[in-house]
C-alpha positions as semicolon CSV with decimal commas, in nm:
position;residue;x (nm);y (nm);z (nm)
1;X;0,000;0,000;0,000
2;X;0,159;0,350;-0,099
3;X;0,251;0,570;0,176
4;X;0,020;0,897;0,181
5;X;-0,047;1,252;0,274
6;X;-0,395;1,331;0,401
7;X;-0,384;1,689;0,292
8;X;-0,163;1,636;-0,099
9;X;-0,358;1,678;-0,384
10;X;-0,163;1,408;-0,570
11;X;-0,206;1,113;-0,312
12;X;-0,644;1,167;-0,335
13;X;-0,574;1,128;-0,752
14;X;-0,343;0,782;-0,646
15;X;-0,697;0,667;-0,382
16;X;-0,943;0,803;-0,640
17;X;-1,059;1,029;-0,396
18;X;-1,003;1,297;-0,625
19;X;-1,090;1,267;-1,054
20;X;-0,794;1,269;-1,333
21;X;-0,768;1,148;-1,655
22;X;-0,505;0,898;-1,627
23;X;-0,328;0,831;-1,970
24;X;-0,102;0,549;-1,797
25;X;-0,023;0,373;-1,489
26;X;0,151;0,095;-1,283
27;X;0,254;-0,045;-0,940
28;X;0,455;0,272;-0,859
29;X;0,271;0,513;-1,073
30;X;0,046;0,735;-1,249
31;X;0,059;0,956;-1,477
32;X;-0,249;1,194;-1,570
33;X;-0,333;1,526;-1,742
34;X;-0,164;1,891;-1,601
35;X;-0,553;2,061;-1,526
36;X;-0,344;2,396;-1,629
37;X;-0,121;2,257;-1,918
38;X;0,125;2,477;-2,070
39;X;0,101;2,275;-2,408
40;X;-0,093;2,041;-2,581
41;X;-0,071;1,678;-2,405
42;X;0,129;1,812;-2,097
43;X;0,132;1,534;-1,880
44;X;0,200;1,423;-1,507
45;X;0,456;1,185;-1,325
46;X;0,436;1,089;-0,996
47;X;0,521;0,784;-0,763
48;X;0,211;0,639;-0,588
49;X;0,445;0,646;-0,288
50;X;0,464;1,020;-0,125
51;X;0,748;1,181;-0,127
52;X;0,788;1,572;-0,106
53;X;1,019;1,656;-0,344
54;X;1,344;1,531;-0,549
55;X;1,563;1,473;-0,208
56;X;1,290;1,303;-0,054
57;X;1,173;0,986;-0,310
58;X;1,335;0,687;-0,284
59;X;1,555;0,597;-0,592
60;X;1,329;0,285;-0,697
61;X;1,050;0,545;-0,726
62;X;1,254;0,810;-0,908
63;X;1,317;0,552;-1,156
64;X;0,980;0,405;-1,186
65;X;0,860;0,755;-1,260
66;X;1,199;0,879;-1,488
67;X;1,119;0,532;-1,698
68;X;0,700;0,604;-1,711
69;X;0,811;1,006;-1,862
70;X;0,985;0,863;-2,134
71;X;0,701;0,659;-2,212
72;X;0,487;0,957;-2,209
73;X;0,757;1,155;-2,378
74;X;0,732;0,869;-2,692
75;X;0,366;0,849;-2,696
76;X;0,355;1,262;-2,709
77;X;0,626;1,249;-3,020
78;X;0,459;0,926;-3,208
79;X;0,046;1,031;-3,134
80;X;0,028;1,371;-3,053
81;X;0,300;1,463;-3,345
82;X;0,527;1,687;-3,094
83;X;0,851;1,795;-3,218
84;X;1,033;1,785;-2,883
85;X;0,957;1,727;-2,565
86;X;1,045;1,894;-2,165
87;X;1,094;1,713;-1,889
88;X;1,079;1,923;-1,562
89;X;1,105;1,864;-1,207
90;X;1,087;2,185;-0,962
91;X;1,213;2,115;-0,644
92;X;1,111;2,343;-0,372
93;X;0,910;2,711;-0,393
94;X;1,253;2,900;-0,500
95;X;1,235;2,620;-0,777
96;X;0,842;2,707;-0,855
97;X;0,718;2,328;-0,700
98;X;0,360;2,456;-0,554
99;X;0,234;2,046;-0,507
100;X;0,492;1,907;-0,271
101;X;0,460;1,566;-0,371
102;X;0,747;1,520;-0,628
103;X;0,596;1,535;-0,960
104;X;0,731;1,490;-1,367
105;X;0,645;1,735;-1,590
106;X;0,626;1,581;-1,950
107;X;0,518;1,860;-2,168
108;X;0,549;1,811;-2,525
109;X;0,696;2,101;-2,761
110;X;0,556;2,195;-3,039
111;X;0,766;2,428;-3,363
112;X;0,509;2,703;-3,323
113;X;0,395;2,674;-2,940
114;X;0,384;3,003;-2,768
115;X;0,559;2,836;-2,442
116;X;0,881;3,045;-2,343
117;X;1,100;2,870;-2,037
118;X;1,232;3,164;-1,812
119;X;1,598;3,086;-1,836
120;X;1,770;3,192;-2,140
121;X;2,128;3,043;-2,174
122;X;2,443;3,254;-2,168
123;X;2,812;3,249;-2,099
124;X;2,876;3,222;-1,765
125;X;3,165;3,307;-1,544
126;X;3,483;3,051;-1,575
127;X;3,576;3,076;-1,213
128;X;3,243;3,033;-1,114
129;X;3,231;2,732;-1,296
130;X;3,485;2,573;-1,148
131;X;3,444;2,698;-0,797
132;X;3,057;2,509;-0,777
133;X;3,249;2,247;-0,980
134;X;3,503;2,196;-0,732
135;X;3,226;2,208;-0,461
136;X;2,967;1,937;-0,639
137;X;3,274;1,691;-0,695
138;X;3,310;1,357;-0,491
């Protein structure tokens, strides 16, 4: 039996306490429509199992639901004809995660979609670089 939260959102969709359209699902997930979808087909990941966010979930969970995304992912490029696809995880509220039960965004990209990601790449500082590098290592 998963483990739950009586006030998350995501574990009443996993006890059908609470209606989705589920486009797949398995013994450690689901995956079902965003209600506010930022493209056509954006879809949905999460473990059956609560966990809050991305250092929370156990790694048997992260992969169930990693493996079920690219599933979606293909499905979104073969039937929905998407050109590309965006997988996104926020992790915590300075990371824009508002349903703190860790969650895969699969949302499909499209050539002419409107949908504009805030980041925009550019050069960034050398030392920098290597100081967080040096940091992140071992």
């Amino acid at each position: 039996m998963p483990t739950t939260s009586d006030d998350c959102i995501f574990c009443r969709i996993v006890a059908g306490e609470l209606p989705a359209r589920i486009v797949r699902r398995d013994e450690r997930t689901i995956a079902f429509m965003d209600i506010a979808p930022a493209t056509y087909g954006h879809t949905l990941v999460i473990p059956r199992n609560h966990s809050r966010d991305l250092l929370e979930i156990a790694p048997e969970d992260l992969h169930a639901v990693a493996s079920a995304a690219q599933s979606i992912a293909a499905r979104a490029s073969e039937r929905l004809g998407a050109d590309g696809v965006n997988l996104i995880n926020s992790c915590g509220s300075a990371a824009w995660q508002t349903v703190f039960h860790f969650h895969m965004h699969v949302i499909p990209r499209y050539a002419d979609d409107p949908l504009r990601l805030p980041w925009v790449p550019a050069q960034g500082d050398p030392d920098e670089i290597a100081t967080a590098a040096a940091q992140l290592i071992g």
